[in-house]
C-alpha positions in Angstrom: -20.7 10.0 -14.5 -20.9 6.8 -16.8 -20.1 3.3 -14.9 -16.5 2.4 -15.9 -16.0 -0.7 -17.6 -13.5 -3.2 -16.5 -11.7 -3.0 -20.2 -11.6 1.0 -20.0 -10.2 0.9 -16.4 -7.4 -1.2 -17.6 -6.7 1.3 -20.8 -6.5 3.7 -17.8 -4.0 1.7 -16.1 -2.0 0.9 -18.9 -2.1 4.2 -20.6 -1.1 6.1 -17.2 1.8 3.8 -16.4 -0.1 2.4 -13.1 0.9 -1.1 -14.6 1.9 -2.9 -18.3 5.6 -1.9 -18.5 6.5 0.5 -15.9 9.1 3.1 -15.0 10.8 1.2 -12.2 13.9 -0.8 -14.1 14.5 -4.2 -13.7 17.8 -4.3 -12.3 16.1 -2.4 -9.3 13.2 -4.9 -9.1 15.9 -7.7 -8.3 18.2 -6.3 -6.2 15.5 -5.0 -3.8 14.5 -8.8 -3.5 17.8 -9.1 -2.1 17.6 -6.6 0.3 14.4 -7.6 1.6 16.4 -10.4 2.5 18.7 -9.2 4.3 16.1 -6.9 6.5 17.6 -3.7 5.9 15.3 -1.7 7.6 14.1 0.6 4.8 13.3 -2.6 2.6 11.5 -4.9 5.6 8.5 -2.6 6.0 8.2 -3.9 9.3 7.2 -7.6 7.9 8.2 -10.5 10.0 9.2 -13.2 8.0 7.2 -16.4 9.5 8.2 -18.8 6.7 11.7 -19.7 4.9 12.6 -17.4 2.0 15.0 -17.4 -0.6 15.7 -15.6 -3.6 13.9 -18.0 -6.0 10.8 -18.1 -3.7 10.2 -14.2 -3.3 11.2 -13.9 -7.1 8.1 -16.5 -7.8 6.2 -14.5 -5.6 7.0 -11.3 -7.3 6.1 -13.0 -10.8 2.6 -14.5 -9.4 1.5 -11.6 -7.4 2.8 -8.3 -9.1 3.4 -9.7 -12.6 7.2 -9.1 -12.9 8.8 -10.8 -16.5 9.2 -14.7 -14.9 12.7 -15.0 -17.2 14.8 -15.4 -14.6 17.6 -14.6 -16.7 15.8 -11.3 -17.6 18.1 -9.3 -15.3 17.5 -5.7 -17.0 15.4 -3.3 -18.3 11.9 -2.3 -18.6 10.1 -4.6 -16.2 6.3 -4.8 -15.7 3.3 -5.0 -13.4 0.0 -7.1 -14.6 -2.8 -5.0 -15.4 -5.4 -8.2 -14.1 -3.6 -8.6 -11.1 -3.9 -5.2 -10.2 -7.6 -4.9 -10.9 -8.0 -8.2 -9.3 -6.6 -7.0 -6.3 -8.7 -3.7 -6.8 -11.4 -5.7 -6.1 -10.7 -7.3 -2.9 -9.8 -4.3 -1.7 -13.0 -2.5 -2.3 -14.6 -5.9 -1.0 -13.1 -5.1 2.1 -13.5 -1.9 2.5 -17.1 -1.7 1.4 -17.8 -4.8 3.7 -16.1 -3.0 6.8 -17.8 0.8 5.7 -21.0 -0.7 5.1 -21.1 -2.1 9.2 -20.0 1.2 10.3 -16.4 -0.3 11.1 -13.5 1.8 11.8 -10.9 1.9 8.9 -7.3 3.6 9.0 -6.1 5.6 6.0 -2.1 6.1 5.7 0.9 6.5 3.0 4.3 6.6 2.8 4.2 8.0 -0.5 2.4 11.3 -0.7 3.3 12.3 -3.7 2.1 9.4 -5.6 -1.0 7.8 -3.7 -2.5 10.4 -1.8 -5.2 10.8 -4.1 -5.8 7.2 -3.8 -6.3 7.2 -0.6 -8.1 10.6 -0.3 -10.5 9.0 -2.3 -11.2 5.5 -0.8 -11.4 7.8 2.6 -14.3 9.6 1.1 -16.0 6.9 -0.5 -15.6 5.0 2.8 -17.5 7.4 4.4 -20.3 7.8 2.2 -20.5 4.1 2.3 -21.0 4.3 6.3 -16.9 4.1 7.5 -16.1 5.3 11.0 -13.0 6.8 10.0 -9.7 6.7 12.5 -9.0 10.3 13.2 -6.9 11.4 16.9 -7.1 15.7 16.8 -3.1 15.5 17.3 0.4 15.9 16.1 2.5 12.5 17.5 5.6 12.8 17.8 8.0 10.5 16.4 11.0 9.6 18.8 13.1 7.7 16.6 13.1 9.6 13.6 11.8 13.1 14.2 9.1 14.9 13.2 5.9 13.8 13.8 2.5 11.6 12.4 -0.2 13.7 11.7 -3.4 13.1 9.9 -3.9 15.8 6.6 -8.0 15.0 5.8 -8.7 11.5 6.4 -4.9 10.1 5.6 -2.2 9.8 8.5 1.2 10.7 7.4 5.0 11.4 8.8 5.6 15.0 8.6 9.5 16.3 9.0 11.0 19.9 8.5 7.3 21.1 7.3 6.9 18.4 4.9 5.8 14.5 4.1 8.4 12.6 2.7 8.4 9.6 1.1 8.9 6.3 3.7 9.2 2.6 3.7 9.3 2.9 7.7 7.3 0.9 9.9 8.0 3.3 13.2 5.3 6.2 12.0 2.7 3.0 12.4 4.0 2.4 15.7 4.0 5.5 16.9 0.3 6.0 15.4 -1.4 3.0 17.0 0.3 3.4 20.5 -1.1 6.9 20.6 -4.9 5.4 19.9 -3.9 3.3 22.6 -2.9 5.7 25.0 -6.2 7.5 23.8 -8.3 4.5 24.8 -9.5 4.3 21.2 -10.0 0.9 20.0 -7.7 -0.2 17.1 -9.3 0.5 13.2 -11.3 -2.5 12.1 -9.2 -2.3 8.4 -6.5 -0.7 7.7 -6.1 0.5 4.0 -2.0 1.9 3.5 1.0 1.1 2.0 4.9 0.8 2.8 5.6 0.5 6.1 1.9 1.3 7.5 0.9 -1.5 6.0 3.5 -3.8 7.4 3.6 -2.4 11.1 -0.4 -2.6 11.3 -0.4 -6.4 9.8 2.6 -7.1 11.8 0.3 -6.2 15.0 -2.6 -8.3 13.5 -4.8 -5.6 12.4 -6.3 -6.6 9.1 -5.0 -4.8 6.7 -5.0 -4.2 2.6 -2.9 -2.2 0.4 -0.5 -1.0 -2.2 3.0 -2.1 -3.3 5.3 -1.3 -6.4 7.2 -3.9 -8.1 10.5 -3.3 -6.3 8.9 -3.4 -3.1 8.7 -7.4 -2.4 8.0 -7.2 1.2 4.1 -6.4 0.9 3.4 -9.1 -1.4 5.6 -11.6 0.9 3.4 -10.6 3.7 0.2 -11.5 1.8 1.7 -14.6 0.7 2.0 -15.2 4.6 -1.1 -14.5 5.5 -0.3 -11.3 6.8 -1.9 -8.2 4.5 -5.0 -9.5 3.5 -5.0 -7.8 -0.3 -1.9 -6.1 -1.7 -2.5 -4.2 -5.1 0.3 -4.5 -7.3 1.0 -0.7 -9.1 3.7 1.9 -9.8 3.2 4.3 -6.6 4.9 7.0 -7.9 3.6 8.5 -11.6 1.7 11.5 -11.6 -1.1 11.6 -9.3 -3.7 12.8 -12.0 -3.0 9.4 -13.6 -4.5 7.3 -11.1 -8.2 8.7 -11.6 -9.0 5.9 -13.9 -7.8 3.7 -11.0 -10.2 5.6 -8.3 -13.1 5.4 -10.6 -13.4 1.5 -10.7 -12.0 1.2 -7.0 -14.8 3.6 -6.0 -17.7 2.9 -8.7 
């Protein structure tokens, strides 16, 4: 296959709806700020705030990180997610990844969003691999207390499964649950952890480094990189059909 080009992986991206102007409405983007604010618990992702945050500030973050319209009085509509931020952020995460593979480190595959980034990760797993990754596996269903169900790992990605399926989750508690269980395993703790939602949260909020994926009404993953919390955080739309992220796995994985 022919080396993608850093223009043609942005037509990809554009053309797919992985960023440009994107499905999720603007009226959304803004009032999830809010409730990050509040800490409702399916909008924290397990992020503890270390620093004062207001509306403006997590607004500016969302403007300078993900690429959200930065008229303030832009309150809705089609909103939008910067196609150079998101292959910025493509790079540092294959950086990372291809730093901590090529060591034979131990890296940590998970998603709350199945239906959207599963390939993504699928992918990066496999081209971990090849690259040298030691990747986190535990041969066993782990069940999850607070919620039901359990955490399970489907090839080289953990999930929460409930009522023989995978649902889509901002939670932080499958995370929990996932890294006490290497713990009780005596296996030591992933040297990267590649997720999104509350994966990503709960294994930065227990100082594992950590890089990932966040949609532009999810504000909590980009507040924890502005923290110093999740090392890289892509900004994309995590849920358009899956077939139209292969232009993003092709220049993540080249």
């Amino acid at each position: 296959m022919v080396e993608i080009t850093r223009d043609a992986a942005a037509e990809f991206l554009v053309e797919g709806g992985v960023t440009g102007e994107v499905a999720t409405p603007r009226e959304n983007n803004l009032s999830h700020i809010h409730r990050f604010l509040a800490q409702e618990r399916n909008f924290d992702f397990g992020v503890p705030l270390t620093q004062d945050w207001d509306y403006d500030s997590v607004f500016d973050v969302m403007v300078a990180r993900c690429g959200i319209r930065s008229e303030r009085d832009y309150t809705e509509g089609v909103d939008t997610i910067s196609t150079e931020l998101c292959l910025d952020g493509l790079d540092r995460l294959r950086a990372a990844v291809s730093e901590v593979a090529g060591r034979g480190g131990r890296i940590l595959f998970a998603t709350g969003h199945p239906s959207g980034l599963l390939p993504v990760h699928e992918a990066t797993a496999a081209w971990a691999e090849q690259l040298g990754a030691d990747i986190v596996c535990l041969n066993q269903f782990i069940p999850l207390q607070s919620e039901g169900g359990d955490v399970r790992q489907i090839g080289a990605v953990w999930h929460w499964h409930i009522h023989g399926g995978l649902p889509h989750t901002h939670l932080a508690e499958p995370m929990h649950a996932l890294l006490d269980a290497l713990e009780e395993a005596d296996q030591p703790m992933p040297d990267l952890v590649v997720a999104d939602h509350g994966w990503a949260g709960a294994a930065a909020s227990r100082g594992l480094r950590t890089v990932g994926y966040a949609d532009c009404n999810d504000p909590a993953l980009f507040v924890a990189e502005a923290q110093g919390q999740v090392e890289v955080c892509v900004p994309l739309d995590d849920n358009i059909p899956p077939y139209n992220y292969a232009g993003l796995i092709r220049w993540l994985t080249r």
